[in-house]
FIKOL-774626 format. One record per residue: x, y, z of N, C-alpha, C in turn; residue in three letters; residue number from 1. Coordinates in pm, whole numbers, plus 32768, in hexadecimal, padded with zeros to 4 digits. Layout:
% residues N
> X  Y  Z  X  Y  Z  X  Y  Z  ALA  NUM $
...
% end
This chain:
% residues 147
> B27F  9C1E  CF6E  B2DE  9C08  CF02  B2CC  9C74  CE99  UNK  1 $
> B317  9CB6  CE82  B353  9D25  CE0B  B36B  9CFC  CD76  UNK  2 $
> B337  9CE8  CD33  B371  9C9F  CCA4  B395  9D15  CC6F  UNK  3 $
> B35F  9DAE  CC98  B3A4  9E06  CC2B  B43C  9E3A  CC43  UNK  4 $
> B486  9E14  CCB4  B4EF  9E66  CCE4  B4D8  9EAB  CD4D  UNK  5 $
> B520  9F56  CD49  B520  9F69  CDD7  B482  9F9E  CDF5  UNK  6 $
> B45B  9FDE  CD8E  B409  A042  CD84  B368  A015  CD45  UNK  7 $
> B2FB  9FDF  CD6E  B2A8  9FE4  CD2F  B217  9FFE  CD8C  UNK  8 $
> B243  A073  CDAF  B1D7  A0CB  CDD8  B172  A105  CDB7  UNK  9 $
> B107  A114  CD96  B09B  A135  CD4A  B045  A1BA  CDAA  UNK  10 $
> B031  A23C  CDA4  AFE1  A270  CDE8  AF62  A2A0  CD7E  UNK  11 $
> AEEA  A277  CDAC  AE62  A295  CD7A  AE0D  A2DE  CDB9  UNK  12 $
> ADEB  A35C  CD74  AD8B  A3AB  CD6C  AD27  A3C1  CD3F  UNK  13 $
> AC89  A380  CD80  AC1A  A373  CD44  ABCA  A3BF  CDB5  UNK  14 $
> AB6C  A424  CD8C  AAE0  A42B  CDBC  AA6B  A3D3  CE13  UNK  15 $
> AA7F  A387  CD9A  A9F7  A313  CDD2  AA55  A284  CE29  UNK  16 $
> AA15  A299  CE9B  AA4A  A23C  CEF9  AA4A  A18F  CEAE  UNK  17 $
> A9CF  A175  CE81  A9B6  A0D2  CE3A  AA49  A0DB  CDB4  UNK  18 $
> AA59  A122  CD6E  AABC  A118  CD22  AB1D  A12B  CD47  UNK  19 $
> AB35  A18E  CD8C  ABDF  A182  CDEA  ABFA  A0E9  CE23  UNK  20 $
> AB94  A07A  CE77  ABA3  A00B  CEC3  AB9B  9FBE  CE42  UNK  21 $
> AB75  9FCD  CDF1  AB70  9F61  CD81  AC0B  9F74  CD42  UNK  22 $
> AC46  9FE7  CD10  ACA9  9FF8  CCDD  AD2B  9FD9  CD1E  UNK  23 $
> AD33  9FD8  CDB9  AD74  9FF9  CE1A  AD88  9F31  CE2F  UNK  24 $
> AD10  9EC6  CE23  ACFD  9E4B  CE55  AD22  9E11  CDEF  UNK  25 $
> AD1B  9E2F  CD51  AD7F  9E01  CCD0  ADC2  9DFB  CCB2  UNK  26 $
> AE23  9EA7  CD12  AEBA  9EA9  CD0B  AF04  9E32  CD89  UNK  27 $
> AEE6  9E6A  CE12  AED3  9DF9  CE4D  AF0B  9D95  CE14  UNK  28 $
> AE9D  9D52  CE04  AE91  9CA2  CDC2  AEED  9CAD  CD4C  UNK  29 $
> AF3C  9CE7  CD10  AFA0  9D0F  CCC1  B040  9D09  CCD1  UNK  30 $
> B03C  9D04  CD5B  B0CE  9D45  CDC3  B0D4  9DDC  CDA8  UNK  31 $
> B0B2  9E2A  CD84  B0DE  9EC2  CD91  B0C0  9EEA  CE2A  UNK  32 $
> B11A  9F44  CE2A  B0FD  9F7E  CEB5  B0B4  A021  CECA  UNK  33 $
> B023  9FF6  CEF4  AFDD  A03F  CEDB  AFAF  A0A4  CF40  UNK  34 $
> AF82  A127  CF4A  AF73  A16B  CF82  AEED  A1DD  CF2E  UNK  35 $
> AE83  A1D5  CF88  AE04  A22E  CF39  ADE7  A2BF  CFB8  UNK  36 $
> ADB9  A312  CF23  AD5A  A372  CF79  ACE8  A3A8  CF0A  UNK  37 $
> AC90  A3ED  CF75  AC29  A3ED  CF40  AC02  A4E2  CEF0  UNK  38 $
> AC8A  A4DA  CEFA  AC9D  A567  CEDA  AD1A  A58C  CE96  UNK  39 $
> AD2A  A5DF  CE3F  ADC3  A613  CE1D  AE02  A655  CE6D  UNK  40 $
> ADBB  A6AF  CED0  AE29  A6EF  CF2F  AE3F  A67B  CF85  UNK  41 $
> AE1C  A61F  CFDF  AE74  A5D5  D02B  AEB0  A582  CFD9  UNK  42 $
> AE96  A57B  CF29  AEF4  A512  CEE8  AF77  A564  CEFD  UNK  43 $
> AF5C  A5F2  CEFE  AFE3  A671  CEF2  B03E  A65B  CF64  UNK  44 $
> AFDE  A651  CFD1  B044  A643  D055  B07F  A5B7  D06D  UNK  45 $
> B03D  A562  D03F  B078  A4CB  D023  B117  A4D7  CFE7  UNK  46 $
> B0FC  A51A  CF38  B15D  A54D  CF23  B1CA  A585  CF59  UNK  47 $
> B1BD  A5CB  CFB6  B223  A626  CFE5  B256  A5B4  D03D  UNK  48 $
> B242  A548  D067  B277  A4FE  D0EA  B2ED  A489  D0A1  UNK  49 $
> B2C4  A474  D02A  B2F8  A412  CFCB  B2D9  A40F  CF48  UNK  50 $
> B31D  A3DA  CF16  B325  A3A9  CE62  B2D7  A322  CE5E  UNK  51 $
> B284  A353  CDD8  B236  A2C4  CDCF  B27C  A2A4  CD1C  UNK  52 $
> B29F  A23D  CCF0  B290  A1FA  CC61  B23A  A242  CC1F  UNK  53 $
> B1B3  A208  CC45  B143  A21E  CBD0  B0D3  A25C  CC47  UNK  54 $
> B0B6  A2FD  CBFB  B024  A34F  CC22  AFBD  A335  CBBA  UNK  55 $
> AF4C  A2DB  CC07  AED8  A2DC  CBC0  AE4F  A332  CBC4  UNK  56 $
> AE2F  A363  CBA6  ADFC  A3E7  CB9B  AD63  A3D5  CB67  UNK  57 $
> AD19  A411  CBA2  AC78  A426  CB6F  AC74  A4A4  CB2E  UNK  58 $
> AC63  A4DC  CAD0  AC3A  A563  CAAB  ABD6  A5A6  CAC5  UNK  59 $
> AB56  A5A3  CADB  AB00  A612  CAE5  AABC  A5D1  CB94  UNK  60 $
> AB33  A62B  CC16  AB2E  A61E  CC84  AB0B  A6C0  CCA7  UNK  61 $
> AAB1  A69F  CD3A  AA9D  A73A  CD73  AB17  A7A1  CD93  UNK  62 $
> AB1B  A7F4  CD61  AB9C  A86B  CD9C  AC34  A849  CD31  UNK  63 $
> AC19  A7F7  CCED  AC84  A804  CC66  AC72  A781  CC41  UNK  64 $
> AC8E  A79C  CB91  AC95  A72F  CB37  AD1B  A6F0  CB5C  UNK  65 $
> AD06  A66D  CB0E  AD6C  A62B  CB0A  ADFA  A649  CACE  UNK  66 $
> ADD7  A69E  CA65  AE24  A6CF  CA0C  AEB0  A739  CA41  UNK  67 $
> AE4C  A788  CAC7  AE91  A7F8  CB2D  AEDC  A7A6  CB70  UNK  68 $
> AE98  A72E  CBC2  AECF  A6DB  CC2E  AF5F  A6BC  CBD5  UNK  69 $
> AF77  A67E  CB60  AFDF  A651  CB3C  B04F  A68B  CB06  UNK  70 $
> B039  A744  CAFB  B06F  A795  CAF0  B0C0  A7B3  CB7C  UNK  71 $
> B073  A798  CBDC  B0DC  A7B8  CC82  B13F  A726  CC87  UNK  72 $
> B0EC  A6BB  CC44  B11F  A643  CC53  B1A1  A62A  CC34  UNK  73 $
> B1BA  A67A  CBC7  B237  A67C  CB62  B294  A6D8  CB97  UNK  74 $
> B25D  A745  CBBA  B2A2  A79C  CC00  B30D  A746  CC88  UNK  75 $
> B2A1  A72C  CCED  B2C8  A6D8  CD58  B368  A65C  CD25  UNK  76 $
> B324  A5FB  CCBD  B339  A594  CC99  B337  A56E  CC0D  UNK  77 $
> B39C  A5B5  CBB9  B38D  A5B4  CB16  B3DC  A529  CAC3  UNK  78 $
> B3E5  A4A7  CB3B  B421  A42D  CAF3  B375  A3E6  CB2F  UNK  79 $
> B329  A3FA  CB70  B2DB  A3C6  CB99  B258  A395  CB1B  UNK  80 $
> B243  A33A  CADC  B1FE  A2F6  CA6A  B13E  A331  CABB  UNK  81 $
> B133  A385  CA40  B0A5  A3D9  CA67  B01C  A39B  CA19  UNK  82 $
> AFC7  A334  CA3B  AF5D  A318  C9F6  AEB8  A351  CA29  UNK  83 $
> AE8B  A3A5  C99E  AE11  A3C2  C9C5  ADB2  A35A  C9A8  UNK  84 $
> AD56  A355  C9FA  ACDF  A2F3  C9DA  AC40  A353  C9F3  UNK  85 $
> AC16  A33C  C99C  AB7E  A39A  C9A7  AB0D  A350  C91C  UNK  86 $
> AAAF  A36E  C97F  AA1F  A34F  C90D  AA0E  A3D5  C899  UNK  87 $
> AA5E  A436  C8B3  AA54  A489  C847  AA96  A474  C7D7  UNK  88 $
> AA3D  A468  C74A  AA88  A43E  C6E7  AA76  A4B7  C67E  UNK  89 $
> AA9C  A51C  C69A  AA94  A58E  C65B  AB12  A580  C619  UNK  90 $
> AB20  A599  C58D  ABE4  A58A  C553  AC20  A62B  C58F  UNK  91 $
> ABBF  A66E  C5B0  AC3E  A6FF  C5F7  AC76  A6DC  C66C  UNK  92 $
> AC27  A663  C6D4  AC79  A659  C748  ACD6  A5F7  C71C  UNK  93 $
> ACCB  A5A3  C6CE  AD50  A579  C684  ADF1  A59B  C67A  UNK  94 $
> ADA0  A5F2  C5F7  ADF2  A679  C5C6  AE43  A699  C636  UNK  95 $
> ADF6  A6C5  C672  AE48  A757  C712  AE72  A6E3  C75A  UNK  96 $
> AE63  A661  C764  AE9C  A61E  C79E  AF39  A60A  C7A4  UNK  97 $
> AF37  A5FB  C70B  AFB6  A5E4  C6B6  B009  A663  C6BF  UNK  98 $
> AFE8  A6B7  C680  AFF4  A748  C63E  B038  A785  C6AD  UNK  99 $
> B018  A76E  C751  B063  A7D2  C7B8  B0C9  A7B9  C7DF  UNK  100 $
> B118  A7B0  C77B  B1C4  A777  C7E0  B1C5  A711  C7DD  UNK  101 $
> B18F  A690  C7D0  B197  A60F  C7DB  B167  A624  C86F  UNK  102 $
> B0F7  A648  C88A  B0D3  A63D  C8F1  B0A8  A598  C95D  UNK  103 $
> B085  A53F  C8B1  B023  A4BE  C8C7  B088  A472  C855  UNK  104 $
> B0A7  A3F4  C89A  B100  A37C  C86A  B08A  A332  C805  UNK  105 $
> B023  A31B  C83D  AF8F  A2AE  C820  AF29  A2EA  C84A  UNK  106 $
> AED3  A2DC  C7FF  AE25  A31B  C805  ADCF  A282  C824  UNK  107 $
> AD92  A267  C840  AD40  A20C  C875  AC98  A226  C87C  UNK  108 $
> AC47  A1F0  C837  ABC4  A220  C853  AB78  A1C0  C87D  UNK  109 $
> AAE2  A20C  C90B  AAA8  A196  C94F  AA23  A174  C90F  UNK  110 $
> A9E5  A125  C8E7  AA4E  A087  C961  AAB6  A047  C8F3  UNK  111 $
> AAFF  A048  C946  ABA5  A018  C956  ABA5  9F70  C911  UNK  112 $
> ABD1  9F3F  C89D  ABF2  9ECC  C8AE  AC76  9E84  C922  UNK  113 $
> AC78  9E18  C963  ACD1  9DEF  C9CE  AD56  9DF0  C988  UNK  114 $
> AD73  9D8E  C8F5  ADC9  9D78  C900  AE12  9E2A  C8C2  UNK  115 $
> AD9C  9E4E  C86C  ADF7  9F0C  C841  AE5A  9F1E  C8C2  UNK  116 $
> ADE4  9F62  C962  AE0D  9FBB  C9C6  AE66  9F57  C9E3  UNK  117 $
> AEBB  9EEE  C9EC  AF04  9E86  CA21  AF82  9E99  C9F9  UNK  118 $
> AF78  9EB4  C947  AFDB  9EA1  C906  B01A  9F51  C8E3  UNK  119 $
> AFDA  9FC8  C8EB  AFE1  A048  C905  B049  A059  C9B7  UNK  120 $
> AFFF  A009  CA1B  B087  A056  CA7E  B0C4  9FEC  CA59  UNK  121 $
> B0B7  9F6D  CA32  B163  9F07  CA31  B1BF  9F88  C9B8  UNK  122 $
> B19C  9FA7  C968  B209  A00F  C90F  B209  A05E  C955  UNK  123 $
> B1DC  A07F  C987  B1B1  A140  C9F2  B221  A133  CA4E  UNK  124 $
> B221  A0B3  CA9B  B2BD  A076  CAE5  B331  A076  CACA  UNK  125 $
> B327  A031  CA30  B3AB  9FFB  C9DC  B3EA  A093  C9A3  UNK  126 $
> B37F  A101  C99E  B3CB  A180  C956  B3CE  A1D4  C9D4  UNK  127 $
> B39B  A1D5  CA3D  B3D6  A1F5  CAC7  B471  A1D1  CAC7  UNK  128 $
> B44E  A16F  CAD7  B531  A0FB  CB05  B58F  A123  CA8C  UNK  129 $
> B54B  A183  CA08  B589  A199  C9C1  B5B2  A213  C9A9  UNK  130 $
> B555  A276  C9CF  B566  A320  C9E3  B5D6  A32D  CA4B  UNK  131 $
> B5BE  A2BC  CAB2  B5FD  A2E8  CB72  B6A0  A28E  CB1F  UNK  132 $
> B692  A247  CAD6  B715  A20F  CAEB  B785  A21B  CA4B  UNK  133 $
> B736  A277  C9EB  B769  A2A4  C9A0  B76A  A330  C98D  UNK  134 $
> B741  A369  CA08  B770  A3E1  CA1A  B6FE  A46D  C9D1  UNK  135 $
> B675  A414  C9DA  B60F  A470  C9AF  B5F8  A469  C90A  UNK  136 $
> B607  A4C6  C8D7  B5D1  A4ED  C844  B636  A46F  C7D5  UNK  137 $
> B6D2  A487  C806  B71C  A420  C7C1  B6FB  A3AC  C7FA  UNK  138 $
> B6CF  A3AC  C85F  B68C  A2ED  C858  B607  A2D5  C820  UNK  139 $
> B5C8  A346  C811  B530  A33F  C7F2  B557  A321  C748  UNK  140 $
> B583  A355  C6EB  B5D6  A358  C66D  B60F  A2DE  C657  UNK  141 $
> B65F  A2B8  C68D  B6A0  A246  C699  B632  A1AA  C693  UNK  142 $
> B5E3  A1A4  C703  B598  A141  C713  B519  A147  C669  UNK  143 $
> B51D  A1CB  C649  B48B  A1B5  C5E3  B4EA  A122  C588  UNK  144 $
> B582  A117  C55F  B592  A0B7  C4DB  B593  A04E  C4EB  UNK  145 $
> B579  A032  C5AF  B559  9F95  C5F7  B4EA  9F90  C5F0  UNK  146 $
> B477  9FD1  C5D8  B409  9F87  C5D2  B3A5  9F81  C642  UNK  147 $
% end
């Protein structure tokens, strides 16, 4: 059963295998429809096969940050709702989070409260169905005075 509509796909990109199955068994138990890997390049080629809603993202992974990964992400898929999650709480990865294009919808830091990462892709979804069905930037605009 779907409660979000057509679309509530979630693809996650973590490093550490125990947090990918933990993140991956919350969405799960959530209804999202979930799909993990344990690298950004096969999150890339994932990408290329389909559109996901919401990319959840680890930042400091072997062979590129998170920050890069969501730069191809956008490229690929620029209605696709981009959340980083990382134990780094430095305010420059913040910053550059924000700062690159709107690279990152939501920042998230671990460990993760349930109901935060829960309630981050349920909007990450809701401004997905709103970019894809208001036509990108004027739906993205549009949806900020709903709330």
């Amino acid at each position: 059963m779907n409660p979000f509509g057509s679309n509530n796909s979630v693809l996650i990109v973590e490093d550490d295998g125990m947090v990918l199955g933990t993140l991956m068994t919350t969405l799960e138990l959530e209804h999202f429809d979930v799909t993990g890997c344990s690298n950004p390049f096969e999150g890339l080629r994932l990408l290329a096969r389909r559109e996901y809603a919401v990319i959840l993202s680890d930042h400091n992974m072997p062979g590129m940050t998170g920050l890069a990964f969501f730069a191809e992400c956008r490229r690929l898929h620029p209605g696709s709702s981009r959340i980083l999650l990382t134990a780094v709480r430095e305010l420059n990865t913040v910053m550059a989070a924000i700062n690159q294009g709107g690279e990152v919808c939501r920042f998230l830091s671990k460990p993760w409260r349930l109901e935060e990462l829960v309630s981050a892709v349920r909007s990450g979804v809701q401004l997905h169905e709103r970019m894809t069905r208001g036509g990108g930037m004027q739906g993205r605009v549009a949806g900020l005075g709903r709330g």
